[in-house]
N, C-alpha and C positions, 0 to 999 in steps of 0.2 A: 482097682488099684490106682493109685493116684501116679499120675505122668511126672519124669522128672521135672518138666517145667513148674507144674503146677505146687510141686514140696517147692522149686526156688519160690516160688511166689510168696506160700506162706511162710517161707524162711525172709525174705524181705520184709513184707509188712510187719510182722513178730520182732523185726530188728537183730534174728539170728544167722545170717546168712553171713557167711566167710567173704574175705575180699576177693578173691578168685573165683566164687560163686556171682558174685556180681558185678565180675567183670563180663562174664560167662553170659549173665543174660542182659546186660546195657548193649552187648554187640548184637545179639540176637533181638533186640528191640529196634537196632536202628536199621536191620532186615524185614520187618515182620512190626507193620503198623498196626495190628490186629494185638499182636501181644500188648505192642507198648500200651493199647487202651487197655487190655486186661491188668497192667500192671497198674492204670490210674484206678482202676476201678475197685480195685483191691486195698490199694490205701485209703482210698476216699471210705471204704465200707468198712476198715479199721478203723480209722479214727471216730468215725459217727458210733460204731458199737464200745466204741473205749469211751468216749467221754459221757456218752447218757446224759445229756445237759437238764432235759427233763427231770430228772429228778431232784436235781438241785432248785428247782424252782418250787417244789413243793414245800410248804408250810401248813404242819399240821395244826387246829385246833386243842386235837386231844393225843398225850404221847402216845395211848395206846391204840391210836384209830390208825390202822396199815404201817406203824412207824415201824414195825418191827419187820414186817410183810418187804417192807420194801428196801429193809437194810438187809438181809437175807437174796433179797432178789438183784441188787446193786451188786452183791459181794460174788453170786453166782454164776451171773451176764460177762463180768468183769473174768473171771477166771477161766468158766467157759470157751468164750470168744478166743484167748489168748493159747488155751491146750488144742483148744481146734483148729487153729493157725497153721500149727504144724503137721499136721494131717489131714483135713478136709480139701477137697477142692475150692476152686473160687466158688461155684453156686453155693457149695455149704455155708460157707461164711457169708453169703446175700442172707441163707435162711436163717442164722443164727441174728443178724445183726438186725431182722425185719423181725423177730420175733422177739426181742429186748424193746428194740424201739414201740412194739403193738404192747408188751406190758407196762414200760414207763406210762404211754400215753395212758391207759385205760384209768391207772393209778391217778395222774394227774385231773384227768377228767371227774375222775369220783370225788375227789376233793378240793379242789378249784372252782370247777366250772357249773355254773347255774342248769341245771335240767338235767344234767347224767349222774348225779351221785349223793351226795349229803347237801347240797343247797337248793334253793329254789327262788325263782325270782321272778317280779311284776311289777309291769311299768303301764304307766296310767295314761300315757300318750293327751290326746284331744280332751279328757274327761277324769270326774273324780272317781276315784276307784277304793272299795273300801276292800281289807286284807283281816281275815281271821287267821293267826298266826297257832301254828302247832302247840301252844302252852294257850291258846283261848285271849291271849292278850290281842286287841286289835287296831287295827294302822290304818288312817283315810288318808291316802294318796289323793295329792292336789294334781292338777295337771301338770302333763312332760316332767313325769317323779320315776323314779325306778328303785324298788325295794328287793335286796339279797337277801335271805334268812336261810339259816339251820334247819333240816326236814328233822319232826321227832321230837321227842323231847325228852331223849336219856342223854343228852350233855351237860358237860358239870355248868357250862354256864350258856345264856341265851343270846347270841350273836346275832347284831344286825345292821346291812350297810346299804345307806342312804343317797340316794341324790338326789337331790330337788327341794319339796318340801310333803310333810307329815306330821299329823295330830297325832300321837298314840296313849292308847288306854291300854296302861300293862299292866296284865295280871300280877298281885303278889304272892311270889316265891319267894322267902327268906335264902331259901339256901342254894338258890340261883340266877343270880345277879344279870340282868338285862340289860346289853351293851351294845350304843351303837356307833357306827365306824361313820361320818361323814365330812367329808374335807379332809382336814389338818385336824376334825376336832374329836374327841368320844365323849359318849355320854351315857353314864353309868345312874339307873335306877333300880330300886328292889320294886317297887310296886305305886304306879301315881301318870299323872296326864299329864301330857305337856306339848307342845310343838318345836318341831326344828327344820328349819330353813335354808337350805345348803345354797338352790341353785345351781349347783354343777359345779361353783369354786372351792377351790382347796382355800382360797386365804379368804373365804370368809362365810359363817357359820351365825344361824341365831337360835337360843334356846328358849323359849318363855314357856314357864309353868304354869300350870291352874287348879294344879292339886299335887300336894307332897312334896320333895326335897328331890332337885337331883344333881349331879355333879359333873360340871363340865370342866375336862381337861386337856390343853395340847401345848404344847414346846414347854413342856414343865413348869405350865402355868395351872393355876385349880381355882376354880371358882363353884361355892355349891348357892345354889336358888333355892328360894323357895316358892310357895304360891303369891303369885301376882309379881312375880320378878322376870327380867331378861337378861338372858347374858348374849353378849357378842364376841365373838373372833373376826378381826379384822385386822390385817397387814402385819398377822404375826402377833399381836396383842387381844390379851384376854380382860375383859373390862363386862360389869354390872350399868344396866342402863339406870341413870337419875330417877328415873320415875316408869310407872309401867306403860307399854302399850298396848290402849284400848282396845283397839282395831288390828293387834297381831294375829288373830286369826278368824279374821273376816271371812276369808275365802271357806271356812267349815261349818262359823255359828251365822253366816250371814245377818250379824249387826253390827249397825255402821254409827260408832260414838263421836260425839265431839262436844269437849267440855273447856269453855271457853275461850276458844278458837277463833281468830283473825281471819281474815278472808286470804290471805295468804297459806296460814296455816292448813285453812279447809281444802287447800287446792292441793296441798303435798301429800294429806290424807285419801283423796280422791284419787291422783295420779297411782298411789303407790296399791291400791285395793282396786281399783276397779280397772280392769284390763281393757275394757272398751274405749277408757280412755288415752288418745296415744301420744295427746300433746295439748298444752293450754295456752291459747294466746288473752290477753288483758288488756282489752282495752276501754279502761278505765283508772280514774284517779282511784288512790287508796283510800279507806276510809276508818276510823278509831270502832266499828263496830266488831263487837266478839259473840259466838252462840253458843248453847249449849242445846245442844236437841241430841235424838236418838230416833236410827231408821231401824226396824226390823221385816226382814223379808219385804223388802220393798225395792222394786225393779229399780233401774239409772233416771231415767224420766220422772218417775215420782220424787226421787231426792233432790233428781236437779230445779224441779219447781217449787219442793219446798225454799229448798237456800236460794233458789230467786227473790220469793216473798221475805224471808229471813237479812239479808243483804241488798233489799231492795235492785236490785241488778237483772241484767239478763241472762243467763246461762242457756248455751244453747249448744246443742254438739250436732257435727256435721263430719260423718266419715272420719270420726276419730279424733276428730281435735276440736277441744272446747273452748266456746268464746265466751268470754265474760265482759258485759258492755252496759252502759248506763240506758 
């Protein structure tokens, strides 16, 4: 049988307690330092099983995946908790309110979070990492990249969120549209290759294709590509590059173009692809000559001798920063 103290209790927290009932126990709190923590305790453990904050952070994919599950289980928690107020002890209301909290979370978990539910995720750290995705469509992870996908493939469409950078060769599904989430930007194909560039920033996003059409859009901007096209997101602006680039995805086909290129030019191409390099000093006058050559699968060394003989010059790299000297 539950103590009178313990019905005021769930009569305070429930907010049904008479003024005289809570005069009744504010004096006997300020006797009994034991109660008055049973009394904080008791609110604090109301308000956490009233509000379920967890579930409001859920965003389903699909109406029908748990949407119903957990508007049923919100609706139950919520009533539960409150009919139980007035009758259970304080431990009962720990266990009601610890056992709401253990089914929001599990829900959350299942459909949020990478490794416990419907997503799955890989990250490529030090190395290129190639990903066969549940529809057979496949992703090569460039290094420090991290790829989220949908497990399965009975969803109406094929979701996938990016950070870093990624080749992908997606399967065509007409009647399941492959989407993917990186930055500020998406990028919706049915079936075709391309690369996208995030780097980790929300404000800025690069697409280049190499086969098929696909459609980049963000802040209610739309730009669709096609093969041999780039789009970029940068500072909030969706914009098609002038001309393609050559060497946008070096890091995968490792060849390295340059078509009629300045010695200036050759060094922005170099900086921007080749990670060993981590700085260029010149010292040297400029000169009106331009190249056109093509490196494939050919190590830093081999290149940097050829464009020594090609620009007559010295190229030399030493611990990362490359000298270029008469």
């Amino acid at each position: 049988m539950n103590t009178p103290q313990e019905e005021l209790l769930a009569k305070l927290v429930s907010g049904t307690i008479s003024e005289s009932e809570h005069q009744a126990l504010t004096q006997q709190a300020q006797d009994d330092p034991q109660l008055q923590a049973d009394i904080n305790s008791a609110r604090h453990l109301w308000e956490t099983s009233g509000q379920l904050s967890l579930y409001h952070k859920i965003e389903c994919c699909k109406k029908q995946d748990f949407e119903l599950v957990k508007a049923r289980m919100l609706n139950m928690s919520m009533q539960n908790t409150r009919r139980a107020s007035l009758q259970m002890t304080t431990r009962r209301l720990v266990t009601a309110a610890a056992a709401a909290a253990i089914i929001a979370t599990a829900i959350y978990l299942h459909l949020q979070v990478p490794g416990f539910g419907r997503w799955d995720a890989v990250a490529s750290n030090n190395h290129i990492e190639n990903v066969m995705l549940p529809d057979h469509s496949q992703v090569t992870l460039n290094n420090h990249s991290r790829l989220v996908y949908l497990k399965g493939t009975d969803h109406a469409k094929r979701l996938v969120k990016l950070k870093g950078e990624a080749f992908f060769d997606v399967r065509k599904m007409a009647d399941k549209p492959f989407i993917i989430t990186s930055g500020n930007t998406t990028i919706q194909v049915v079936g075709t290759s391309f690369n996208v560039k995030n780097e980790g920033l929300k404000e800025f996003t690069q697409v280049t294709v190499t086969e098929g059409i696909v459609k980049l859009t963000a802040d209610d901007q739309e730009l669709l590509l096609t093969k041999g096209e780039t789009g970029t997101y940068r500072n909030g602006r969706l914009e098609k590059a002038p001309k393609p680039d050559a060497n946008a995805i070096y890091w995968k086909s490792h060849i390295l173009q340059f078509t009629d290129n300045s010695l200036s030019e050759v060094i922005g191409i170099l900086t921007e692809n080749l990670s060993d390099i981590k700085s260029v000093q010149v010292n040297t006058k400029s000169d009106q000559i331009r190249i056109t050559t093509k490196f494939e699968n050919q190590n830093l060394s081999a290149i940097l001798e050829e464009l020594s003989i090609h620009f007559n010059k010295k190229f030399t790299l030493n611990d990362g920063i490359l000298v270029i000297s008469d």
